[in-house]
C-alpha positions in Angstrom: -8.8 5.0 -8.6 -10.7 2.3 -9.1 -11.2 -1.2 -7.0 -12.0 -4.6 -8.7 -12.2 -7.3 -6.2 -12.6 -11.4 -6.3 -12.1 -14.1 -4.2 -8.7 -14.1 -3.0 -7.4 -10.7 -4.5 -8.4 -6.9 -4.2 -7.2 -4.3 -7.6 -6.5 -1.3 -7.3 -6.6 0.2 -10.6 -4.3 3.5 -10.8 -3.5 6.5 -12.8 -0.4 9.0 -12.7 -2.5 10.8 -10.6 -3.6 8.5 -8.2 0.1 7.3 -7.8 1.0 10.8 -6.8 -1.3 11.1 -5.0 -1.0 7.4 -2.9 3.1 8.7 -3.0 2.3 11.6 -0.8 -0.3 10.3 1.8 2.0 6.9 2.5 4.8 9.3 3.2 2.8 11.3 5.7 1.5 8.2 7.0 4.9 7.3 7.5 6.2 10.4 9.2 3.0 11.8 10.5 1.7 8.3 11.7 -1.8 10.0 10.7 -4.4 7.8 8.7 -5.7 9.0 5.3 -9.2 9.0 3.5 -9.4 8.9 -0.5 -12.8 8.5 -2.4 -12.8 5.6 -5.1 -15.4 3.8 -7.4 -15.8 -0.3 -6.3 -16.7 -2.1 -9.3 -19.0 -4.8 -8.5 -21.1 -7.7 -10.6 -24.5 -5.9 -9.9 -22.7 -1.9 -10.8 -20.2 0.8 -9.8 -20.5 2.0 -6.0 -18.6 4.9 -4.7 -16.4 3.7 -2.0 -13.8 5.4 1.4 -10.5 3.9 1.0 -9.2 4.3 4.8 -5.4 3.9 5.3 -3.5 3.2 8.5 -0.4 2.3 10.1 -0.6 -1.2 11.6 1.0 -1.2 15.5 1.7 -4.7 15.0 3.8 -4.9 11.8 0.8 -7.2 10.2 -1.0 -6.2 7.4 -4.9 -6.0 7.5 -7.4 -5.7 4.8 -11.3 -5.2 4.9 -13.5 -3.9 1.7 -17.4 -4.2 2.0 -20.0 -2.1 -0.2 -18.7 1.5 1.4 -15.1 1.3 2.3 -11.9 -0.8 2.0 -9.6 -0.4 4.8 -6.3 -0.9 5.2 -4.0 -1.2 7.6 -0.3 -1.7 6.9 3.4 -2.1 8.3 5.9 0.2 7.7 7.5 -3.1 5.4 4.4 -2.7 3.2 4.3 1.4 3.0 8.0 0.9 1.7 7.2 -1.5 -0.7 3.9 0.3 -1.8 5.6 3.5 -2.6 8.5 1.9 -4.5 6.1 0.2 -6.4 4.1 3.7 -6.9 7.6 5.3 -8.0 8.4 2.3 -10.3 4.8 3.1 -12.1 5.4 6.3 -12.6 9.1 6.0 -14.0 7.8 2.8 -16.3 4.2 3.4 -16.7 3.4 -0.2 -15.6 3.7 -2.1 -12.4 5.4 -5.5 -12.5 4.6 -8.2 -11.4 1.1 -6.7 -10.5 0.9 -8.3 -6.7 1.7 -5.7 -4.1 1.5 -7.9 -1.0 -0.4 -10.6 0.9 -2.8 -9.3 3.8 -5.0 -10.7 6.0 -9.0 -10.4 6.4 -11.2 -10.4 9.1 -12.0 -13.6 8.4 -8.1 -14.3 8.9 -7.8 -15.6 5.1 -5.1 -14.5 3.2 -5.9 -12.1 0.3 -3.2 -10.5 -2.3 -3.9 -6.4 -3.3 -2.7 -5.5 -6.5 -1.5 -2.4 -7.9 -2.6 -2.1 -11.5 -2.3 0.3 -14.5 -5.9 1.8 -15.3 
């Protein structure tokens, strides 16, 4: 998996695999309430840095989102988990995700920021 950001959007860019993969630890996150781990490659301007994606259940149904140079974080509402793995299970039944947004989150800045699901 790979992670593109800009301004007012982070990408993740997935395969089968990583779709799979995200399928499964959501719905553990969901039952389990446990956080996950996954290494993934941020593509920046200056190169390619290996980067944690951390992954846990928000207690206040809001949806949080921080990515510096070693680790994007998320954490998410049940609302979100649901829509993340139907849009995983749409991907794998279509091969593309459409339309591309996943969901608005906020920052620690508090601005508003869209992550994206895309097709690597």
């Amino acid at each position: 998996m790979k992670i593109k950001r800009s301004l007012a959007e982070i990408q993740l860019f997935i395969n089968n695999n990583d779709a799979i993969n995200l399928i499964s630890l959501l719905s553990n996150l969901l039952d389990l309430k446990e956080p996950f781990y996954l290494l993934c490659s941020l593509e920046d301007k200056k190169a390619v840095n290996a980067v944690s994606f951390y992954c846990s259940l928000s207690s206040d149904d809001n949806d949080y989102i921080t990515l510096n140079k070693t680790k994007l974080e998320l954490n998410i509402s049940i609302d979100t988990i649901d829509l993340f793995i139907y849009k995983l299970n749409l991907f794998l039944e279509t091969g593309h995700i459409s339309p591309p947004e996943l969901c608005e989150m906020t920052n620690r800045d508090g601005k508003d920021i869209y992550l994206s699901l895309i097709n690597a």
